[in-house]
BAKE-799944 format. One line per 10 residues: number of its first residue (from 0); their letters; for each residue x, y, z of N, C-alpha, C. Coordinates in Angstrom, 3 decimals. Example, Ala and Ser with C-alpha at 12.3 -4.5 7.8 and 13.67 -1.06 7.14 Angstrom:
0 = AS = 13.190 -5.690 7.800 12.300 -4.500 7.800 13.200 -3.300 7.800 ~ 12.850 -2.250 7.080 13.670 -1.060 7.140 12.900 0.030 7.870
END
This chain:
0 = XXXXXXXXXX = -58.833 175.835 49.452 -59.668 174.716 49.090 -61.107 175.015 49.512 ~ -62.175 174.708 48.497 -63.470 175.122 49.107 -64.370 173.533 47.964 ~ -65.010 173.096 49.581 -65.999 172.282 48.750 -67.666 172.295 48.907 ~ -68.256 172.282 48.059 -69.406 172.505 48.274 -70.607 170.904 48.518 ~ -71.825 171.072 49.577 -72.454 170.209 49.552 -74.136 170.602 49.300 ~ -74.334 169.010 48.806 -75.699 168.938 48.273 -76.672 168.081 48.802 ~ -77.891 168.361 48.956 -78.357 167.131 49.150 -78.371 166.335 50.441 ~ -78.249 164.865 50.506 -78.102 164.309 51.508 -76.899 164.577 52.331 ~ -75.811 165.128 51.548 -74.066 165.041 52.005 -74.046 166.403 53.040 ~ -75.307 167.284 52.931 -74.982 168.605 53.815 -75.503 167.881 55.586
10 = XXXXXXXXXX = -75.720 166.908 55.668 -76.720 166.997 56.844 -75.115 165.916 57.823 ~ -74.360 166.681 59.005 -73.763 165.940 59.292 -73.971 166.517 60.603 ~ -72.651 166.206 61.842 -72.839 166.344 63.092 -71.490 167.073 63.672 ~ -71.725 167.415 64.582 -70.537 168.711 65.204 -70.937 168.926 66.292 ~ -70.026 168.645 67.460 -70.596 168.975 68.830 -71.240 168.137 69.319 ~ -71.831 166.910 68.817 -72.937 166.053 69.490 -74.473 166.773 68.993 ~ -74.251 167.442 67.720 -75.458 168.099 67.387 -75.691 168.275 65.795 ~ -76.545 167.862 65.345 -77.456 167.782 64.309 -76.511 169.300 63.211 ~ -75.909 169.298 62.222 -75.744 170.495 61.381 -76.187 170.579 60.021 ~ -76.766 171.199 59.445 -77.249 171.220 57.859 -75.829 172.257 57.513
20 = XXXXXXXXXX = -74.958 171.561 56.607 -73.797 172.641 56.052 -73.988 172.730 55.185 ~ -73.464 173.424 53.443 -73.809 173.752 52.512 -72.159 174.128 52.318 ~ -70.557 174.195 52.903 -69.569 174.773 51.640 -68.688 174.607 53.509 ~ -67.054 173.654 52.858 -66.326 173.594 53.789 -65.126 174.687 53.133 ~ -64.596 175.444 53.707 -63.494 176.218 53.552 -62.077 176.001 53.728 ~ -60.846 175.746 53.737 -60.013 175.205 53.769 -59.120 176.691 54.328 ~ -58.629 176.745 55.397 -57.931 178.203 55.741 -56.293 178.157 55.705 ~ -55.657 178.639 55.161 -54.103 178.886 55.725 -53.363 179.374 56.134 ~ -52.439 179.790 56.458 -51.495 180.876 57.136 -50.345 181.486 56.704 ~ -50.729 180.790 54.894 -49.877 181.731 53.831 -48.499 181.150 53.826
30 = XXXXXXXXXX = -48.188 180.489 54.321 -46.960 179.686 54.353 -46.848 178.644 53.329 ~ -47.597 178.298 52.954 -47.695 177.356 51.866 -47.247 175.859 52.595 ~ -47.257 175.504 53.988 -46.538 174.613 54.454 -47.738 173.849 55.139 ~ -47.490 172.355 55.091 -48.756 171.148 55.715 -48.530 171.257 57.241 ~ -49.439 171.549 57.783 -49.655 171.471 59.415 -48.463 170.793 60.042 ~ -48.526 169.349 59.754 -47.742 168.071 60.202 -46.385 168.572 59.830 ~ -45.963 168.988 58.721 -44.937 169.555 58.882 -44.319 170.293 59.882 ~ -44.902 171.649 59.853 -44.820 172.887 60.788 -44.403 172.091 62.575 ~ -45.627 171.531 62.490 -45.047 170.752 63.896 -44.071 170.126 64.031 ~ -43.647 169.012 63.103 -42.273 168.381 63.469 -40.958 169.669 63.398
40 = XXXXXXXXXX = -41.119 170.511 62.569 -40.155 171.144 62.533 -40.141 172.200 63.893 ~ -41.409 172.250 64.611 -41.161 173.102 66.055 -41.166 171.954 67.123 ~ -41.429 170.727 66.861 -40.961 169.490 67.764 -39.562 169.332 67.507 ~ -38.770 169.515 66.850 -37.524 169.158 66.735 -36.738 170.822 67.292 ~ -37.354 171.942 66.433 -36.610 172.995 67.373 -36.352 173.070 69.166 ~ -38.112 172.537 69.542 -37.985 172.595 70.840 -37.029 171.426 71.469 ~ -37.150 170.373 70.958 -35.860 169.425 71.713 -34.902 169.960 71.749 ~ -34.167 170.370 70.141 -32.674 170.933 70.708 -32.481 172.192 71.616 ~ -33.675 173.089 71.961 -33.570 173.863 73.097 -33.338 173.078 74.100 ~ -34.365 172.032 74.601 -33.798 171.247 75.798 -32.625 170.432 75.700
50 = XXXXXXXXXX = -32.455 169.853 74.883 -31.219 169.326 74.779 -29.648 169.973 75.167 ~ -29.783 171.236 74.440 -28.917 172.032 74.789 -28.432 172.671 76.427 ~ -30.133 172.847 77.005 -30.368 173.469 78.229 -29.344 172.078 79.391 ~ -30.058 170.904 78.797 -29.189 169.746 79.340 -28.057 169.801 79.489 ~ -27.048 170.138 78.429 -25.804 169.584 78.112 -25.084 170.997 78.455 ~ -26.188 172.358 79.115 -25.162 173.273 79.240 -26.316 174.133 79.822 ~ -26.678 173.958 81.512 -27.550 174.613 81.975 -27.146 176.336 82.126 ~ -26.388 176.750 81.815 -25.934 178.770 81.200 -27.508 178.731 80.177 ~ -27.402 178.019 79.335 -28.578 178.007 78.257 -30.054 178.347 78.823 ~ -30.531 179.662 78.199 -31.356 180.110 78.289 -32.746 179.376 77.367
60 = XXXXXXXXXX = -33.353 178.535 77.772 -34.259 177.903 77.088 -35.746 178.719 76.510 ~ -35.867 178.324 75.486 -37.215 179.099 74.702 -38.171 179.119 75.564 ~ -38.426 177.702 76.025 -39.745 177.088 76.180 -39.527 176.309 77.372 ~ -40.002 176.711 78.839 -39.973 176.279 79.807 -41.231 175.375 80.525 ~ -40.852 174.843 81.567 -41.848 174.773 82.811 -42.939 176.061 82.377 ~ -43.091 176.856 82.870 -43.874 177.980 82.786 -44.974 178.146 81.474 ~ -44.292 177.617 80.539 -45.024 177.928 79.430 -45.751 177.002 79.260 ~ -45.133 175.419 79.914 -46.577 174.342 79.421 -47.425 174.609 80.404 ~ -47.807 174.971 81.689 -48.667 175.491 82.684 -49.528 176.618 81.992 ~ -48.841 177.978 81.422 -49.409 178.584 80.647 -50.449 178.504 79.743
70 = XXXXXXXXXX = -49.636 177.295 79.050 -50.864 177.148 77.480 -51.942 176.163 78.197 ~ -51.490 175.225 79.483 -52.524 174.174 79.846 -53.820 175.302 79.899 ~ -53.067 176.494 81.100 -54.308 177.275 80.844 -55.472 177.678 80.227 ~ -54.425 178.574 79.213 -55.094 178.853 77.939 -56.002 177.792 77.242 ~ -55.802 176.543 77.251 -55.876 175.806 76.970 -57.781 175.391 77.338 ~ -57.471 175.489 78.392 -58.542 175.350 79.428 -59.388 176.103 79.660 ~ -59.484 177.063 78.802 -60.153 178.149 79.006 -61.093 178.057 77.786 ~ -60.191 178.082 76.921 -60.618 177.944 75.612 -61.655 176.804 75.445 ~ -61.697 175.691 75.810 -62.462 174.677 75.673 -63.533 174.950 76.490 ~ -63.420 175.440 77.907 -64.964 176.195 78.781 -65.923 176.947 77.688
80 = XXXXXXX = -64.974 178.220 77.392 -65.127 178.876 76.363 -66.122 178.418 75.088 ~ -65.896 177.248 74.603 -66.223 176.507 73.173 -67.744 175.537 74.201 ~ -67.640 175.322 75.166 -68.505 174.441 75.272 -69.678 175.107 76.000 ~ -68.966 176.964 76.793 -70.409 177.574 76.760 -71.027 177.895 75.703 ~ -70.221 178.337 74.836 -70.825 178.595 73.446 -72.138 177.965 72.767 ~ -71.048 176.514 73.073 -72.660 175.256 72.283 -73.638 175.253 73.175 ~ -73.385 175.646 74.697 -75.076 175.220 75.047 -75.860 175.930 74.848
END
């Protein structure tokens, strides 16, 4: 998807800062599949990992403790990251 702007419609805001744009791009990941989708369908995989881990702690779970600490990280970094950028 690509749309183009003109005129008054290019002058908008991003960051808390003034942008003149001219053409929004639309990106995908070739899957042909809607975001919102993709997520419920890895929100529902990840429950029945825990679910399972519940009902039968032998179960080796995907997605632990460890990994939401992980991405908080990542997470956190990334946004430092984005906001040295803008100043």
């Amino acid at each position: 998807m690509t749309a183009y702007y003109a005129g008054k419609a290019r002058a908008c805001t991003g960051w808390h800062k003034k942008l003149d744009v001219y053409r929004m791009i639309g990106l995908t990941d070739g899957l042909g599949e809607l975001k919102m989708h993709r997520y419920g369908a890895l929100l529902r995989s990840m429950l029945e990992d825990q679910l399972a881990w519940i009902a039968d702690r032998k179960h080796v779970r995907k997605i632990a403790e460890e990994n939401g600490r992980d991405s908080l990280v990542m997470a956190w970094a990334a946004d430092e990251l984005a906001h040295a950028e803008m100043s």
